[in-house]
C-alpha positions as CSV (number, residue, x, y, z in Angstrom):
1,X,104.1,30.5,-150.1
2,X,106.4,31.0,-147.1
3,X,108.8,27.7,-147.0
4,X,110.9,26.0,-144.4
5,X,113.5,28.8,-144.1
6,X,110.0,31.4,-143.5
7,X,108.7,29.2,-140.9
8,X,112.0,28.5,-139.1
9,X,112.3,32.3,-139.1
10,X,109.5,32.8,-137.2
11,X,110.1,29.9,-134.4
12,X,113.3,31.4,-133.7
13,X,111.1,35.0,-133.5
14,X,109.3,33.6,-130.7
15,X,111.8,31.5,-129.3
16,X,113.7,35.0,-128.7
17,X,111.0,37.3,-127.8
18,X,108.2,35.0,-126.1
19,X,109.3,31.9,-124.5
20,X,109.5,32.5,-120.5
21,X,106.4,35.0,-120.6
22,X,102.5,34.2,-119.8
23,X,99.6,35.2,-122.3
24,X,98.0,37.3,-120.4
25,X,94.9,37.4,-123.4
26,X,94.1,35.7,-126.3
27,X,91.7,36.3,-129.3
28,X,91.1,33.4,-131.5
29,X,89.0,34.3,-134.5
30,X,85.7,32.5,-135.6
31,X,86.6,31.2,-138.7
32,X,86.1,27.7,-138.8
33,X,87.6,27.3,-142.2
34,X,91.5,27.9,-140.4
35,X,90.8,27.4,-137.0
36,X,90.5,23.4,-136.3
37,X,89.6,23.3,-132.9
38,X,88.3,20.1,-132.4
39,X,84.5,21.2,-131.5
40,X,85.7,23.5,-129.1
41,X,84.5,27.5,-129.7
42,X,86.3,30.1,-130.1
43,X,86.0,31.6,-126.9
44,X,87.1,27.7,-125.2
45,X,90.1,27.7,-127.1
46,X,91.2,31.1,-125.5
47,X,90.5,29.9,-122.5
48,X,92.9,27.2,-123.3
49,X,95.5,29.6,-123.7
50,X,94.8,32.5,-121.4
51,X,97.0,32.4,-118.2
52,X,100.0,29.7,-119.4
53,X,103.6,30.1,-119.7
54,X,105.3,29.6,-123.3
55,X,107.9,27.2,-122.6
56,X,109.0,26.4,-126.1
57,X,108.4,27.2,-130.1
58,X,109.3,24.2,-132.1
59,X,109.3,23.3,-135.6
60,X,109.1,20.3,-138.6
61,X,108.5,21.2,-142.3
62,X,106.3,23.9,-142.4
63,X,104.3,23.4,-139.0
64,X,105.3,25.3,-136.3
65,X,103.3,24.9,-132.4
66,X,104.0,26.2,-128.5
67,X,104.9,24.5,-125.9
68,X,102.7,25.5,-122.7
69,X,103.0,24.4,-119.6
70,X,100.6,22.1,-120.1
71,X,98.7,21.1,-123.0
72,X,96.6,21.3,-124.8
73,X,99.3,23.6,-127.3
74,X,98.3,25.9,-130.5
75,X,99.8,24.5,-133.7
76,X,100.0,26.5,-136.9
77,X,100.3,25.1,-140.4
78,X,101.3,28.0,-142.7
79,X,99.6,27.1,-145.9
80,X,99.7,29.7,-148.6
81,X,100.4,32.7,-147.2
82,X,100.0,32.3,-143.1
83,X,102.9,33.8,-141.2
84,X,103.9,35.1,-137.6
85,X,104.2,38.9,-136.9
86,X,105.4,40.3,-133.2
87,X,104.6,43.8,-132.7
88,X,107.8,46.1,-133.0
89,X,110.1,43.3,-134.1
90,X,111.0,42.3,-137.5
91,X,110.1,38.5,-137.7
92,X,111.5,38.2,-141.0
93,X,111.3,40.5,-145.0
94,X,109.4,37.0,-146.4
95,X,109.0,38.5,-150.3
96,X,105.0,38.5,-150.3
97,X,104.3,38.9,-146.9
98,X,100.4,40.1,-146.3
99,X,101.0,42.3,-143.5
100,X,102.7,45.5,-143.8
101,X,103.7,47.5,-140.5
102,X,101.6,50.4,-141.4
103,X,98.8,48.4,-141.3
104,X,96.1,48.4,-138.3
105,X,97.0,46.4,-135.4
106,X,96.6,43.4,-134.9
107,X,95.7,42.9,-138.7
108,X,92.0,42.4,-139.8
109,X,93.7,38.9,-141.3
110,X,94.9,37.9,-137.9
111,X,93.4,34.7,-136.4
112,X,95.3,34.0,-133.1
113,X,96.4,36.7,-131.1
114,X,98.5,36.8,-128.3
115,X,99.1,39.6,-125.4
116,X,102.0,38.5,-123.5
117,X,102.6,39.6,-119.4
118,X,105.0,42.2,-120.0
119,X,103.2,43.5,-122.7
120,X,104.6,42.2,-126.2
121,X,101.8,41.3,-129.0
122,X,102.3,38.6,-131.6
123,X,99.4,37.5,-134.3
124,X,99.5,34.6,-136.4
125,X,97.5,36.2,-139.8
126,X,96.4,34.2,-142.8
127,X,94.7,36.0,-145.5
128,X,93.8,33.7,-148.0
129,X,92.7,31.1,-145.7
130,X,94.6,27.8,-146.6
131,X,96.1,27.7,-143.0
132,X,95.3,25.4,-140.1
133,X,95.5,26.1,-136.6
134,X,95.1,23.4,-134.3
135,X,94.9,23.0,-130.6
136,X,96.2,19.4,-129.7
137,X,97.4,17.5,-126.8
138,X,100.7,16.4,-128.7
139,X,101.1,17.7,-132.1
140,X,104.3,15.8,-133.1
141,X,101.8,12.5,-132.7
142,X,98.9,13.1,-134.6
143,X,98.8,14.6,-138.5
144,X,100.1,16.6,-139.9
145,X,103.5,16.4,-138.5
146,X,103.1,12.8,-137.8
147,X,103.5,11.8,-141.4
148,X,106.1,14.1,-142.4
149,X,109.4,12.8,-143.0
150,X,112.8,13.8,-142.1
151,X,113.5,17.7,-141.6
152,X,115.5,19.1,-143.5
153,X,117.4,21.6,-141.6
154,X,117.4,19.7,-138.1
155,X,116.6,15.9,-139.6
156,X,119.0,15.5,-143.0
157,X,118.6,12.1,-144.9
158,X,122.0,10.6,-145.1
159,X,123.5,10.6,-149.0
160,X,123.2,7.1,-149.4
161,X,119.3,7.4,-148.3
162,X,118.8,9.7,-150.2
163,X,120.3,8.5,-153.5
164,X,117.7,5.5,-152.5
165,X,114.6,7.0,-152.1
166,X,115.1,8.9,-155.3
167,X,116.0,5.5,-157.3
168,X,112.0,5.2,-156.2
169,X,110.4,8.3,-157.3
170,X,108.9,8.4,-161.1
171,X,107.5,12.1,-161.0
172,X,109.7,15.1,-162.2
173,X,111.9,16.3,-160.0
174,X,110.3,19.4,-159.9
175,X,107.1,18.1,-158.5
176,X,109.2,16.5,-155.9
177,X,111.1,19.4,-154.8
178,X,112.8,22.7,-155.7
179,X,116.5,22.4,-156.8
180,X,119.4,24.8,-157.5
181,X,121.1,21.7,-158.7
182,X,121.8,22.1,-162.3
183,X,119.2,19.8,-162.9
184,X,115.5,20.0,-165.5
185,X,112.6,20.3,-163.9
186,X,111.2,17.7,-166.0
187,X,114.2,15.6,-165.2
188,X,112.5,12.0,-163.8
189,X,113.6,11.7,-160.2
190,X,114.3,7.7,-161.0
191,X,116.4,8.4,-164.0
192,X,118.9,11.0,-161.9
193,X,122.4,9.7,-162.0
194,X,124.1,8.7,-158.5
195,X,126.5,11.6,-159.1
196,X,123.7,14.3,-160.1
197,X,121.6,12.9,-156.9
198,X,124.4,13.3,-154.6
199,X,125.1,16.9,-155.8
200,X,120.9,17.9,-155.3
201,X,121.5,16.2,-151.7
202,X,124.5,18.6,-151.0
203,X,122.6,21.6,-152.5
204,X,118.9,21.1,-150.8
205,X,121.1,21.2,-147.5
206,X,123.3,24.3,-148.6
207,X,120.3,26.3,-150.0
208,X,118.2,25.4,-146.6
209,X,121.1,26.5,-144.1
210,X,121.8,29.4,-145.9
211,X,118.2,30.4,-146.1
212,X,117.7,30.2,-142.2
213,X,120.9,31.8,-141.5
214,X,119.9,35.1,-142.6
215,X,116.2,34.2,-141.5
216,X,114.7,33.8,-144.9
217,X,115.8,37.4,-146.1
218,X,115.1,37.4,-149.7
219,X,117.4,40.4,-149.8
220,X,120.1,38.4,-148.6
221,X,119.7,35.3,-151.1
222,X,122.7,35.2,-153.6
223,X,121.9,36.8,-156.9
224,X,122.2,33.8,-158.9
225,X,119.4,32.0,-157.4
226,X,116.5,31.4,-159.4
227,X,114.1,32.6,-156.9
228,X,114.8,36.0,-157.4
229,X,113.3,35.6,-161.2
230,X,110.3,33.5,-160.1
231,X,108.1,35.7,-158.6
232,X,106.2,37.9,-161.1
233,X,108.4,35.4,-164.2
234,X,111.0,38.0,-164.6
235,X,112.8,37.6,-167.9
236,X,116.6,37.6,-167.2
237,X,120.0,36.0,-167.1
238,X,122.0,34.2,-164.3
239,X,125.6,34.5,-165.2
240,X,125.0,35.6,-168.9
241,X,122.8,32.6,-169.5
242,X,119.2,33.1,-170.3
243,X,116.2,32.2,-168.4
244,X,113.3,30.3,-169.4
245,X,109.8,29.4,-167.5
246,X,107.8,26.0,-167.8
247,X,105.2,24.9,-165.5
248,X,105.9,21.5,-163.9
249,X,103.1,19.7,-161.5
250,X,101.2,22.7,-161.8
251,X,103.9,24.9,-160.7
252,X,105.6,27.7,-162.6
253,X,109.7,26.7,-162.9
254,X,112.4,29.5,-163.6
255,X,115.2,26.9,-165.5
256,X,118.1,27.8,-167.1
257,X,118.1,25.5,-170.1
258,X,122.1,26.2,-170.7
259,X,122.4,24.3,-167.5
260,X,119.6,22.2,-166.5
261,X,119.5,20.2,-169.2
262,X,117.5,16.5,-169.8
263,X,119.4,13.5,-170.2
264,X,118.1,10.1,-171.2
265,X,114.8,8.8,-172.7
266,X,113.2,12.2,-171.8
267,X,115.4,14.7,-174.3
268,X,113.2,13.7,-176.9
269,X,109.9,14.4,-174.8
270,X,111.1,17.7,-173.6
271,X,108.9,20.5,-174.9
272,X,109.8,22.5,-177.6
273,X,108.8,26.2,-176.7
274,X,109.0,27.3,-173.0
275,X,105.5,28.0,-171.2
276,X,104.6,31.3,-172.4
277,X,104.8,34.3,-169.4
278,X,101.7,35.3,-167.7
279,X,100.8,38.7,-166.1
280,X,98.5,36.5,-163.9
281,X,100.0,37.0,-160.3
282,X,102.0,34.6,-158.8
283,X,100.0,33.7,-155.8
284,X,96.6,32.8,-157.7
285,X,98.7,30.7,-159.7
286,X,100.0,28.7,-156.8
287,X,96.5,29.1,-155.4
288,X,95.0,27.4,-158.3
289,X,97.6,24.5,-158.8
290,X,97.4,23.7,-155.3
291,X,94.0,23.6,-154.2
292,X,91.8,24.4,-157.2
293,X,90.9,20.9,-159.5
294,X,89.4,23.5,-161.7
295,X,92.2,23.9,-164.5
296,X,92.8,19.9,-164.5
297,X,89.0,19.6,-165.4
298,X,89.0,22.4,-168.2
299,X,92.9,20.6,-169.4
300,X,90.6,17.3,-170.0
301,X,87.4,18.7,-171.4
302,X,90.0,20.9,-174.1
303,X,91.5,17.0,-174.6
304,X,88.5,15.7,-175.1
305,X,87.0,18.5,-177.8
306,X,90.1,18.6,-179.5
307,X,89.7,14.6,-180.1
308,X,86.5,14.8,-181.2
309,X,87.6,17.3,-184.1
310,X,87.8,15.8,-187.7
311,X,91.1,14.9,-188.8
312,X,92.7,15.6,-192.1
313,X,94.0,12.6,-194.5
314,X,97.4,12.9,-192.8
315,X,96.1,12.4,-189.5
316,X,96.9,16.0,-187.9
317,X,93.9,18.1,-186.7
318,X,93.1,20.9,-188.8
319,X,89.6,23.3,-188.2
320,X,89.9,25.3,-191.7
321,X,90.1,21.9,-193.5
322,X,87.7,20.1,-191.3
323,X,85.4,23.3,-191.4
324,X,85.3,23.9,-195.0
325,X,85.2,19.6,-195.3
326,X,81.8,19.8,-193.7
327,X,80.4,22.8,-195.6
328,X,80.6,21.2,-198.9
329,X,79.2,17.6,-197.4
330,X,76.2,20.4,-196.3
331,X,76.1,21.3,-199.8
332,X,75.9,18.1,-201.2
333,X,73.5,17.1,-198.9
334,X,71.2,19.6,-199.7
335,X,71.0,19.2,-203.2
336,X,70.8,15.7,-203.1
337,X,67.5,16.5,-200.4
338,X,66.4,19.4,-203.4
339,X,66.5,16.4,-206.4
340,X,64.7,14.2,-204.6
341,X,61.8,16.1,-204.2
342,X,61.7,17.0,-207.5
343,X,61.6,13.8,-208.5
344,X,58.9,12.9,-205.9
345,X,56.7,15.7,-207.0
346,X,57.0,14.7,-210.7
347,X,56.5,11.6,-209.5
348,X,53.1,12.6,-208.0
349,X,51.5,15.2,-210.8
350,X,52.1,12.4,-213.3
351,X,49.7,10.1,-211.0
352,X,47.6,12.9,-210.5
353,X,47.4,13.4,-214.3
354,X,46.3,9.9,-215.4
355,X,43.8,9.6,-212.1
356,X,42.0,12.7,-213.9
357,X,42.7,11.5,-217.7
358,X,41.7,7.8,-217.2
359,X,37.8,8.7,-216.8
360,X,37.4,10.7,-219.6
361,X,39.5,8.4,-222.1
362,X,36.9,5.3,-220.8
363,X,33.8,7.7,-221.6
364,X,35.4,8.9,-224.9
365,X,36.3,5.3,-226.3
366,X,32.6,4.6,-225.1
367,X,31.1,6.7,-227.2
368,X,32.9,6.3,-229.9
369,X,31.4,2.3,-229.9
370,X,28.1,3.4,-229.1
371,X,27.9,5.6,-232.3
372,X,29.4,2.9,-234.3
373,X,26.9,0.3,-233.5
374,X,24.4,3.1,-233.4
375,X,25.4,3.9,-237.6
376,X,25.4,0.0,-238.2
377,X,22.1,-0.4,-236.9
378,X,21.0,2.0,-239.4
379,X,22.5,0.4,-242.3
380,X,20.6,-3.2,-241.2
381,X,17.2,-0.9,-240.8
382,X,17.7,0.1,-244.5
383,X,18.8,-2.8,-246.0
384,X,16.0,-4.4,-244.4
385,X,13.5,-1.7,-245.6
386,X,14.9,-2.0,-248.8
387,X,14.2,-5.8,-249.1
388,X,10.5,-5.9,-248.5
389,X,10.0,-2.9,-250.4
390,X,11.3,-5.8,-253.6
391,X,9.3,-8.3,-252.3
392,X,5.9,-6.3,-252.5
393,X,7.2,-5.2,-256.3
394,X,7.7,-8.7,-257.4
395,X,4.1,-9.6,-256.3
């Protein structure tokens, strides 16, 4: 992502080279996605351009716009990876730059281009689209630059100020800038002591000057600085003391723990085992912190799952244990379902049984009384028989 010292490089490209001259033509691409035009096509915003003097290139944070001769004037925020080339002139050797010089001209990625009078070509290019360029009447009045605070190359907070407006800021320091201050990334900005803040203020403003002065030359950048082990996570050592990388606000941080240590409340928070390295390139990682919500969603959802998950006796999560702990409640289950219906079908074929047995016992114990009274009416037939057979003998 090209920074203040990238941005300033270019200004003072085309402070050098272009101010004085007329644009003679203009191409301004259709994509509406970086060019912010106000409703005005493409084709009415080179018009807009076509035929005015550059007066001025000016600069705060990482905005950059010309002064014309009269407005409206082109702005350009950089974004991810938006830069200024001028044909035949070195601009500046920024460490990821998209363009190369053997590459067609002006660039397939370019999305203003400029033919001054006398015949000099600059482009402003953006490849992965994050960029803005804006046509405004004054762009120090109206956002973006509006609600930026004070620059730091041109603009430096006093000490005091500064120390202030730290004294106010609970996010990691990281998250609120970059630092070759000696001091954690994690560090809370609030909990910073006055002598630690005062020695960030004089190294944000060291680190900045220096940058510009050999127009954001990476080559140029003292060896100790961590930037040279940031891009691509290069393991290594800064003075014989080893480097470590954590990823802070979404950002991947090259820290030296030997050095930039935490102090306070926070040393017992710090993470035990540095972010692991990834081959995952540096710009889709920025890319994805910055503007994709994506990996925050999926860090919440993971939360969320891993909450759900059983939890051993001691408390801590374990999936064999928890696993294994609902297999056997499985098993138990289904044998408790199995005995059941045994005992429900038993249940049932000893109904069934004495619905068919309870006929045939009535029918059988019927009988049964039936030939008994049958037999006894026999015995009163003969006894009867018998007694008037001794009544006609008597006579």
């Amino acid at each position: 992502m090209p920074e203040l010292p990238e941005v300033e490089a270019a200004r003072r490209a085309i402070e050098e080279h272009c101010v004085g001259k007329k644009i003679k033509r203009s191409i301004v691409a259709d994509d509406d996605k970086v060019i912010d035009a106000g409703g005005l096509s493409p084709s009415d915003f080179q018009a807009s351009l076509t035929g005015k003097t550059i007066v001025a290139a000016c600069r705060k944070g990482k905005n950059m716009w010309l002064v014309l001769d009269s407005p409206p004037f082109p702005s350009f925020q950089f974004g991810m990876a938006g830069a200024i080339y001028i044909k035949g002139v070195a601009v500046t050797k920024y460490r990821r730059s998209m363009v190369n010089d053997t590459d067609e001209w002006p660039s397939k990625y370019s999305k203003v281009f400029i033919e001054l009078d006398d015949g000099l070509e600059f482009s402003f290019t953006d490849k992965r689209r994050f960029a803005k360029v804006r046509l405004l009447e004054d762009p120090e009045s109206v956002p973006p630059i509006s609600e930026l605070g004070p620059d730091a190359l041109t603009e430096p907070m006093q000490v005091d100020e500064f120390v202030e407006s730290m004294s106010k800021k609970k996010i990691a320091i990281k998250a609120l800038l970059l630092d070759q201050a000696r001091i954690h990334p994690l560090q809370i900005a609030s909990s910073l002591s006055k002598e630690q803040t005062e020695t960030l203020h004089r190294c944000i403003k060291e680190v900045v000057q220096l940058a510009v002065e050999v127009d954001a030359d990476c080559t140029h950048f003292p060896v100790e600085w961590l930037f040279h082990f940031r891009w691509g996570k290069k393991a290594g050592k800064v003075n014989g003391k080893k480097i470590d990388f954590i990823t802070v606000g979404g950002r991947t941080s090259a820290f030296v723990p030997e050095l930039q240590k935490l102090t306070g409340k926070q040393l017992a928070k710090a993470p035990s085992k540095p972010r692991k390295k990834s081959n995952k390139n540096s710009d889709d990682e920025e890319e994805d912190s910055g503007e994709d919500k994506h990996a925050k969603k999926k860090g919440r959802n993971t939360e969320l799952q891993a909450k759900r998950k059983p939890k051993t006796s001691d408390g801590n999560k374990d999936d064999g244990q928890a696993k294994e702990t609902v297999k056997m409640t499985k098993t138990k289950q289904i044998k408790v379902k199995e005995t059941s219906k045994k005992r429900v079908k038993a249940s049932h074929e000893d109904d069934n049984e004495d619905a068919e047995d309870s006929p045939k016992k009535r029918a059988k114990t019927t009988k049964n009384k039936h030939e008994k009274v049958t037999e006894t009416s026999k015995k009163v037939k003969t006894s009867q028989t018998n007694l008037q057979q001794k009544r006609k003998a008597k006579k």
